[in-house]
N, C-alpha and C positions, 0 to 999 in steps of 0.2 A: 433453670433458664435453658431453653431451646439452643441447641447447636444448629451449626452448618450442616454438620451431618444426620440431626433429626429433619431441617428442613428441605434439603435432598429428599431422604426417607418419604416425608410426607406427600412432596411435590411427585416422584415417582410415581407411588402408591394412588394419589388422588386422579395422575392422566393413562393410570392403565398400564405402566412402559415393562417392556419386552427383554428389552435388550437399552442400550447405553452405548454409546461411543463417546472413547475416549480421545481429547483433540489435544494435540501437540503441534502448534506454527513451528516449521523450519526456515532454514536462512532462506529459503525463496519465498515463504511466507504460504505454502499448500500446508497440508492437513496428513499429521503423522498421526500413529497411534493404534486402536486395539477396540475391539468390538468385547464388550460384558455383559452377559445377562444379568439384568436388573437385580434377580434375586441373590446376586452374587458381589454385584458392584458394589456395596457397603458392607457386606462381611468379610470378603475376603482381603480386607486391609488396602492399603496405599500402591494405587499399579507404578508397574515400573518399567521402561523400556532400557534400551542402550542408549547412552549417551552423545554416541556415534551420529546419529540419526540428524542430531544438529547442524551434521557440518559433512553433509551428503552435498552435490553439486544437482543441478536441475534435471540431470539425467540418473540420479540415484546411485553416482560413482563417490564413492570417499575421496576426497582427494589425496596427493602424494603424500601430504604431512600432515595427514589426519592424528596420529600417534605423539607427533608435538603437542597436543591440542584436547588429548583424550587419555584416559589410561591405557596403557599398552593392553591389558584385560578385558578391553571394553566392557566397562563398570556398568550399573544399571544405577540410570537416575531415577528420585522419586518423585512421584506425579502426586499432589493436590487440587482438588477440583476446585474452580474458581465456582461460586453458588451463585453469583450474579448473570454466568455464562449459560446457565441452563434453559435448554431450549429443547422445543419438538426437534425435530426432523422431517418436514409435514409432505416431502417425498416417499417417505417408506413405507414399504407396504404393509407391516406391522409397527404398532404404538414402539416409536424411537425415541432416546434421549441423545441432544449433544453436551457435552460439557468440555469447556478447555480447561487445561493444566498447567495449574503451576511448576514450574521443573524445579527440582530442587537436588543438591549434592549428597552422598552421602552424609557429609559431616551435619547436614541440615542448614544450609546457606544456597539464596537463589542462587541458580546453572550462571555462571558466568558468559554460557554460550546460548542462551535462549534467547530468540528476539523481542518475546514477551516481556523479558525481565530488564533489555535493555531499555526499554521504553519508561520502563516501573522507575529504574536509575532516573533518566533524565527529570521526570515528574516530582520525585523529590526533593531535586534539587530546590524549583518552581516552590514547592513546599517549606521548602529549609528556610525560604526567605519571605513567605505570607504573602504568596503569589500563587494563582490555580489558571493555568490556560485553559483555554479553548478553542475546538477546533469545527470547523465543517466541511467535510470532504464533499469533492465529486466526481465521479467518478465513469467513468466513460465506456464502452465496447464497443463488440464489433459483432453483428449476426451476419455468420456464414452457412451456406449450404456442405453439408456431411462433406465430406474430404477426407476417402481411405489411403491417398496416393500424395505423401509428402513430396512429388516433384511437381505437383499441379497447382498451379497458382489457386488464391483461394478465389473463392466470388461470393457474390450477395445472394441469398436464400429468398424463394419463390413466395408472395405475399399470400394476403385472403385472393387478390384478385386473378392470382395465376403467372403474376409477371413478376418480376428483380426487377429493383430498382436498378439506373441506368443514368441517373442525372443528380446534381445536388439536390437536397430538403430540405437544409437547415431550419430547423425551427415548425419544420410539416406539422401539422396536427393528421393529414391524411396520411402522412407516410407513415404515422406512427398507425394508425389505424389499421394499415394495413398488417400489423402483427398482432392485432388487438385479443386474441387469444393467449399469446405469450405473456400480452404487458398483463392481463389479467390474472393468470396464474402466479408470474412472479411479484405482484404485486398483492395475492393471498398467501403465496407462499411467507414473504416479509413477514405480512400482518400476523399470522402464526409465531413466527419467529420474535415478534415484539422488535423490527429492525426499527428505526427511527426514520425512514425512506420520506423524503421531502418531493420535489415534483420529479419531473419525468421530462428530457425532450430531445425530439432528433436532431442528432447533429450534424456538423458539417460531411461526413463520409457517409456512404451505400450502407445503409440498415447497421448505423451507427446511433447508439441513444446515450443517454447521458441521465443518471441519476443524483440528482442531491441531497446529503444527507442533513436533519436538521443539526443546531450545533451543539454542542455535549463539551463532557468529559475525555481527554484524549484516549486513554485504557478502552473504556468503553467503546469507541465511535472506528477505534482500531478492532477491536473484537469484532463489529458492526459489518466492517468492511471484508473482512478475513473471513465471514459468516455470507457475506451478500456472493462474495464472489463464488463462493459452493451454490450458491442458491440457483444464480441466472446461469450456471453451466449447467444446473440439471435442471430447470425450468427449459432450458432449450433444447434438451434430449429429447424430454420428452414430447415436442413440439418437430421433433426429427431434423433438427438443425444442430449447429455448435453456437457456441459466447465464446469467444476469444477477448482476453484480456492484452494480451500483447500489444509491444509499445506501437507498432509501426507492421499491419500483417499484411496490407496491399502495398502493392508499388505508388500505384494512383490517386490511391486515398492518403488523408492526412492521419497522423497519430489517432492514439487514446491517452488521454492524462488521465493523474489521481490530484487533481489542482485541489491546495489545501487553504479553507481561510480559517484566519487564527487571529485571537485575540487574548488578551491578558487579563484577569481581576484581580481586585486586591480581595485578600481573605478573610478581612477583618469588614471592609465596608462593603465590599461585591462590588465597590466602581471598576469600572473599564479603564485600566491607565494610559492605554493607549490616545482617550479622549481628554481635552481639556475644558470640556465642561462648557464651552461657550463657541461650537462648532469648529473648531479649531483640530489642530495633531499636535498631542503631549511631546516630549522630549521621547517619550519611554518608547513612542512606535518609530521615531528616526532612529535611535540607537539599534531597535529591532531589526531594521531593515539592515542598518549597517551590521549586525553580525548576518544576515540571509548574503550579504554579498561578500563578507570577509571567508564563510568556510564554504560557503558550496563548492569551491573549484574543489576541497579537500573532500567534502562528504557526497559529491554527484555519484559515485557510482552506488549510496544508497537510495537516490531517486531514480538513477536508470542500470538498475541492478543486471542485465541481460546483453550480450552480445546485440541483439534485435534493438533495443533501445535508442541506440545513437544513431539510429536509423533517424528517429522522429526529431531530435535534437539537432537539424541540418538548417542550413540559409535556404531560404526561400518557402520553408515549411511553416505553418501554425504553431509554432512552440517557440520556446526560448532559447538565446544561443550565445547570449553575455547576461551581464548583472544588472541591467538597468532596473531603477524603478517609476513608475508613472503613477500619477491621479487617476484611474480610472481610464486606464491606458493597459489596453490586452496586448498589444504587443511588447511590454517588457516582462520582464522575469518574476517580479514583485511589483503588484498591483494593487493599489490604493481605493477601493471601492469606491463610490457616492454614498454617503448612508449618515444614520439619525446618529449622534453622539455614543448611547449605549451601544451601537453598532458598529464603534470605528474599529477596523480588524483590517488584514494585511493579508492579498493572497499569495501565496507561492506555487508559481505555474511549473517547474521543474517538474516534478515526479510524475514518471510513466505510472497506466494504469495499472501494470505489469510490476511496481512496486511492490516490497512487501509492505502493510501500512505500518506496522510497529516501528518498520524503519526508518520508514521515509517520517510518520510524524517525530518520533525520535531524534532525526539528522533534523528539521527544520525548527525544532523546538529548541533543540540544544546553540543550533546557530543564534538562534536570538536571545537565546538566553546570555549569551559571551559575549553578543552585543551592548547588548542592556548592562551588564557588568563590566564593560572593558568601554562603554559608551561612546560606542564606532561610530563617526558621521555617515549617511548613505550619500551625501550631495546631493544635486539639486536635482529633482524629481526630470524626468526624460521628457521633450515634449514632441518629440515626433513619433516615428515610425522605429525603433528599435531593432526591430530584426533584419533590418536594412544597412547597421553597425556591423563594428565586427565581430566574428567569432571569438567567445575570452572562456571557455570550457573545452573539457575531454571533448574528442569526438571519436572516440571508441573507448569500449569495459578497461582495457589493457594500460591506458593513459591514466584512466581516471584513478582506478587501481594505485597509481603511483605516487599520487596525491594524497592517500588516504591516511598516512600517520605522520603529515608535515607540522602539528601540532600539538606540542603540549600538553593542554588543553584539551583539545580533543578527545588526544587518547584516555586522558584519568577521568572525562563523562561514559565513555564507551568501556573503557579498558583495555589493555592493551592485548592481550589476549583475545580480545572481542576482534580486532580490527585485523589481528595477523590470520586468525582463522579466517573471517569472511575475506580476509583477501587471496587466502591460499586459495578456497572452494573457487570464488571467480576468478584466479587466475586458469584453474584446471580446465572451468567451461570455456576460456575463451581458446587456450589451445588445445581444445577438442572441436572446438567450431571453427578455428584456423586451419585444419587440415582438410575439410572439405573443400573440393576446388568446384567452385559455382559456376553457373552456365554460360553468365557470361565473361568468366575466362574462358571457357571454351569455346564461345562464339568469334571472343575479340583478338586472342591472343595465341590458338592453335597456329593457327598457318601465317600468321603477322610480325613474328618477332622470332 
């Protein structure tokens, strides 16, 4: 019988490949790891990095209590290649392989600190009890013009027609056009990759688009996503621009989400339980909602992982800023589509683009999962204008942070281990980003106070 690692072997072998890159998601959800030539990458056994690497902060600092969290020797964990994850690299200029890893402990048990694996946990769960979610992300940017001088505000990049956008588009079919070189490429580059890439359209912000993914497997559509976001930043180099994922990168423009819609089957018959079969909503998608509204005050800083985030999570912005949920209503937090019975699914507008997705679909899955098990009422669906309410979440990393092991619960889906490291790493980033004094302290408060 064929292994993973003859079918590696073959797959290799059959597109030519050079070299291999090995992927490792860290807690911000970038791409760690080590470059193998091919003819090396399956003889020379199981790679291995430092364990360390997990629980680096966004600027590549260990945090202060990294050693709580790690062996004092910084141990070397072992990497197995996921075989589902194998892809070109269809930027390189020699025949590339990617493949992500499994991280695993010495003793041979998933890394407790992986965000891969956290996601693996939650999905079992779903499993333990003859339930398989599904998700569809989407997922939002931003195209800027190069930017060598981080004190320069960023701006919108020059089209086919020679001009930056300068007004709303939403929904442009010409605005998109105007990058129509880019959308092309990143849209071969995908097809190469076998990404599941659903449409395409401009959004509400200056050479802002929006990709949707069809709907899957969560593992997968997280791989997807963790995969797309390498993509459209080197689709746009080479196009001599940047992709910014970030939550909130203009002053003037609105956000980027990673809006997740999700739904539930049963395992045995593949119905949607969410649906009642006769155009209706099952019990199983209000309890859902009711856990989406009982943990996110406790799990948001997994949807707005970054000091920059809570930028976009503000009154008067495009996003969400309490827990409402509506029919088909964009301004609440959880969002009830219009759609056909197999279709009834629940979105959750929370998580920045800027997300890691292992996490964010892991915090939104897990919430509903506690829901449905602990069978939270969400009340009565919102019917106005929501972000008009009041604010009922963090509104800065530092807040949200201190939410983060107010339950039980929680911590034995996560681990508790899991929660104190990702909290220690985002607490180091935000006072490192606290000690920067911004210009408008200095404009407002040098010679005023």
């Amino acid at each position: 019988m064929a292994t993973d690692t003859d079918s590696i072997q073959d797959w290799l072998k059959q597109h030519r490949i050079s070299e291999v890159e090995c992927l490792v998601p860290d807690m911000a959800g970038n791409a760690r790891g080590k470059f193998i030539p091919a003819h090396q990458f399956l003889s020379r056994g199981e790679p291995r990095l430092p364990e360390s690497i997990l629980i680096q902060t966004v600027t590549g600092e260990y945090c202060d209590e990294h050693w709580d969290f790690v062996e004092p020797t910084d141990t070397d964990m072992i990497l197995r290649p996921d075989r589902s994850t194998l892809r070109l690299v269809p930027w390189a200029r020699e025949p590339t392989a990617q493949i992500i890893h499994d991280c695993y402990t010495q003793g041979g048990e998933l890394h407790p600190l992986s965000t891969r694996n956290v996601l693996r946990k939650v999905l079992a769960l779903y499993a333990r009890d003859g339930l398989l979610p599904v998700v569809a992300p989407e997922v939002e940017f931003y195209l800027v013009s190069r930017n060598l001088d981080p004190d320069l505000e960023l701006s919108p990049p020059q089209g086919r027609s020679g001009r930056s956008e300068s007004s709303r588009q939403s929904y442009s079919i010409d605005a998109v056009a105007e990058f129509e070189d880019f959308v092309e490429d990143m849209y071969d580059f995908a097809e190469a990759q076998e990404l599941q890439v659903d449409t395409l359209i401009h959004e509400n912000g200056v050479a802002q688009m929006e990709i949707n993914f069809e709907h899957g497997d969560p593992l997968s559509l997280a791989d997807q996503v963790f995969v797309f976001k390498r993509t459209v930043r080197e689709t746009a180099h080479k196009h001599g621009m940047y992709a910014t994922f970030m939550a909130k990168p203009m002053q003037r423009e609105v956000g980027s989400a990673l809006h997740i819609h999700q739904s539930v089957r049963s395992l045995d018959s593949g119905e949607n339980i969410f649906s009642d079969g006769r155009g209706g909503h099952a019990p199983a998608l209000l309890h859902y909602i009711g856990g989406l509204q009982r943990y996110t005050p406790e799990l948001i800083s997994l949807y707005a992982p970054n000091v920059n985030s809570y930028r976009r999570l503000a009154p008067e912005i495009a996003a969400p800023i309490n827990l409402n949920w509506g029919l088909d209503n964009r301004t609440t937090a959880f969002r009830v589509p219009r759609s056909q019975d197999d279709a009834t699914r629940v979105e959750n507008r929370f998580p920045g683009a800027d997300a890691n997705p292992y996490l964010a679909f892991a915090a939104t899955l897990a919430s509903g999962y506690l829901g449905m098990q602990r069978q939270l009422n969400p009340g009565e669906p919102h019917r106005g204008t929501a972000n008009e309410d009041d604010v009922e979440v963090a509104r800065t990393l530092e807040e949200g942070l201190r939410q983060l092991q107010d339950s039980p619960e929680v911590c034995e889906i996560f681990g508790e281990l899991f929660l104190r490291a990702y909290a220690a790493v985002k607490r180091d980033e935000f006072e490192e980003f606290n000690q920067v004094i911004s210009s408008w302290e200095r404009e407002h408060l040098l010679l005023q106070v």
